[in-house]
ZAKEKOL-261505 format. One record per residue (C-alpha): residue in one letter; y negated, x negated, z. Coordinates in steps of 0.05 Angstrom, whole numbers, plus 5000, padded with zeros to 4 digits. Example, Ala and Ser with C-alpha at 12.3 -4.5 7.8 and 13.67 -1.06 7.14 Angstrom:
REM ZAKEKOL-261505
a509047545156s502147275143
***
This chain:
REM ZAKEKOL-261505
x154242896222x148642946174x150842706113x144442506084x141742056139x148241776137x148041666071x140841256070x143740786126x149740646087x144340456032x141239976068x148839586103x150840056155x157740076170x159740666200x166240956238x166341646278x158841806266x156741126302x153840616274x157539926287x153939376252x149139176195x153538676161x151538126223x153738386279x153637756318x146937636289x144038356313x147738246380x143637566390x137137856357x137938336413x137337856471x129537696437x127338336400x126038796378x131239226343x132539866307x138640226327x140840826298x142841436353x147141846323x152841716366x149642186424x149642876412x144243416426x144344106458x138544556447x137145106506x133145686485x129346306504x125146566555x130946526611x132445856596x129945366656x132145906704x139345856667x139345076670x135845066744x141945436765x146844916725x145044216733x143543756782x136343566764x129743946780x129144216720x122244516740x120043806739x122043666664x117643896608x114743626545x111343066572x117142846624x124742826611x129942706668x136142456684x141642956714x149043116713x152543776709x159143876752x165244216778x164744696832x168444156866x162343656852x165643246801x161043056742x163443366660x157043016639x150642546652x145042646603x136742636594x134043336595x126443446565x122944046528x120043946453x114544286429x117044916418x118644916500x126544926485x130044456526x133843836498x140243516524x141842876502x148642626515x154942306489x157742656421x164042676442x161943126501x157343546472x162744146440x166744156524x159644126559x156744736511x162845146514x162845136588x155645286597x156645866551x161546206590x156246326643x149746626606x152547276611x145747756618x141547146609x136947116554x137446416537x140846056472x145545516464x146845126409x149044436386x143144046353x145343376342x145343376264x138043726269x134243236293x134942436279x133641986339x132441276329x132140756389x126840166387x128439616444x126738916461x119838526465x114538856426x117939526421x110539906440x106239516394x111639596337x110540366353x102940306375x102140026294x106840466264x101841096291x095840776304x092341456323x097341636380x097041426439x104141286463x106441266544x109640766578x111341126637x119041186647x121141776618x114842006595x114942316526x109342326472x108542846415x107342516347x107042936279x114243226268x117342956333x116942566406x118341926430x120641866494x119241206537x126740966569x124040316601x117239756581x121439526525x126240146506x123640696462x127041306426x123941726368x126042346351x124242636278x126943106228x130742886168x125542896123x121942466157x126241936186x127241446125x119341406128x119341176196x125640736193x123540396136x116540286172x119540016235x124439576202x118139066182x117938936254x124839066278x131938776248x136739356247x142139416302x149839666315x150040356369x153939786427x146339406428x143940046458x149040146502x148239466525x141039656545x143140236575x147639806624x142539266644x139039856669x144040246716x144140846666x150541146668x153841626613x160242036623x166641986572x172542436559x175541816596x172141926659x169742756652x171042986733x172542256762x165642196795x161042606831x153342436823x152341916869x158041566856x154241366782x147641256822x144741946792x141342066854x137641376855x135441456779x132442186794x137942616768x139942986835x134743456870x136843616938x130244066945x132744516892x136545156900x144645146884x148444936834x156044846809x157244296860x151744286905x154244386969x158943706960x152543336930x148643496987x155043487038x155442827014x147242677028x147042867089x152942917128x156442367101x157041607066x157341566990x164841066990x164440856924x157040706878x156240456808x155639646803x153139276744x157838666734x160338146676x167338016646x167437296604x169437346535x177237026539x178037516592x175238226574x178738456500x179439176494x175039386561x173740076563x171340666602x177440936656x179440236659x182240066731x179239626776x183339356837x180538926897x183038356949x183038917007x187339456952x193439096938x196539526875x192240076896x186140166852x179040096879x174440346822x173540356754x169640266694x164140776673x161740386610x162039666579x159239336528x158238666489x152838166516x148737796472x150437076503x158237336502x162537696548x161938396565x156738756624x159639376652x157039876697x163840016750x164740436806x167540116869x169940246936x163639956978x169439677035x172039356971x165438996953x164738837021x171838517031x171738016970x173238016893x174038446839x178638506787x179738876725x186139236690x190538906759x190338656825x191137896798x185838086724x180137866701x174737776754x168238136754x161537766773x156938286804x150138236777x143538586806x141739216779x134039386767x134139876833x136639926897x143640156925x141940546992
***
């Protein structure tokens, strides 16, 4: 946590619980602001693990699931890093700063399993790992106008649109999620300066906005909930760019690509809706059973949050015979029913 960026959001109405933020004092005002734009959302609730030293891409070539050849500081990727048995212990976005360490960015709450277990297999290699997440402040700016709220903020940069790509500004990046979904990352000291700048354009925003935004576009994050429930292509990773199968191996690899090209991927990641009477307490692990299942579950819940115009959208993974064969419900067989929605890609 650092206590000092903590403390100047308090300042200006944050309420804050476990090192996320929730609200501003109107949180269903900042939920419906959300549907129009743009907002300014705090993102301290994802952690950050810095990889450094001159054996570093090597180290996490040999780890993750992503071609991490492809990632520097102008491109970040997706990726996952798994079991030996191909099950995922994390999802995160991977890119280089200036100083050509790499950056993970991932849930907080995985950040201390995910770093231990890396660190057990550097041995001879000359590469650093460290937990950065109080060392650098990110801040997320979403919704219509999210560019030209930037673009006027640093009128001498030139800032990409490209997915993924990321643009150097004085004391930081910016790195390009979607059109309408920007994240900044600055030090401390320079933070307030932008925040305060931004928020003449942009009302401020709870952490679940962002997660929201996340799940309209098919991005999926792994919990301590669901840490070795899915392998990548389960969660779509291979369809958002996260999964090489070009690359060399990996903890899992030979099930990923088993999996490619010998096989059918029986369960992907769905985006669906839950109505508000019908969806308190939703949550990551959460059970999902089917018409074809009986009592026996056929997926479950990845991540959920609150909708703007009420309800919940949740990204699930499903049995594909269980899509196939008719409804979806959550918690038990005779629950709440999902309505499937499209996501913004293809399921092959």
């Amino acid at each position: 946590m650092n206590s000092d960026w903590f403390t100047f959001l308090t300042h200006r109405n944050a309420h804050i619980e476990q090192n996320r933020v929730l609200h501003f004092g109107q949180p269903a005002a900042e939920l419906a602001q959300a549907a129009s734009g743009p907002v300014l959302i705090d993102l301290s609730h994802f952690g950050l693990i810095r990889f450094s030293g001159e054996d570093a891409q090597n180290f996490l070539q040999g780890q993750l699931s992503c071609d991490v050849r492809s990632v520097d500081s102008t491109q970040a990727s997706h990726g996952g890093y798994c079991t030996p048995k191909g099950r995922l212990l994390g999802s995160f976005l991977l890119w280089q700063d200036s100083d050509n360490s790499y950056l993970m960015q991932l849930p907080a709450e995985r950040v201390e399993t995910i770093t231990r277990r890396l660190k057990m297999f550097v041995l001879r290699a000359k590469v650093s790992i460290q937990d950065n997440t109080d060392d650098l402040i990110r801040i997320g700016i979403a919704g219509k106008n999210a560019l030209l709220s930037l673009q006027n903020m640093l009128p001498d940069t030139t800032i990409s649109p490209a997915p993924l790509a990321v643009t150097s500004i004085p004391d930081g990046q910016i790195i390009c999620h979607s059109e309408n979904r920007f994240e900044i990352m600055t030090t401390s000291i320079q933070a307030p300066s932008l925040w305060e700048q931004l928020n003449k354009q942009a009302h401020c925003a709870g952490a679940a906005i962002w997660d929201w935004l996340e799940i309209r576009e098919g991005i999926p994050a792994i919990f301590n909930a669901t840490q070795e429930q899915f392998i990548p292509q389960m969660i779509n990773l291979d369809i958002i760019g996260g999964v090489s199968f070009k690359k060399g191996c990996y903890p899992g690899q030979e099930i990923v690509a088993r999996t490619e090209y010998l096989g059918k991927v029986k369960r992907r990641m769905y985006l669906a809706h839950l109505d508000a009477d019908s969806c308190q307490n939703i949550a990551a692990g959460d059970s999902l059973f089917g018409t074809d299942t009986g009592d026996q579950a056929c997926g479950m819940i990845a991540n959920a949050a609150p909708v703007p115009a009420g309800g919940v959208d949740v990204l699930a993974v499903i049995q594909t015979s269980s899509m196939e064969a008719g409804s979806i419900h959550w918690k038990t067989p005779n629950g709440p029913q999902l309505t499937i929605l499209p996501l913004p890609y293809a399921i092959t």
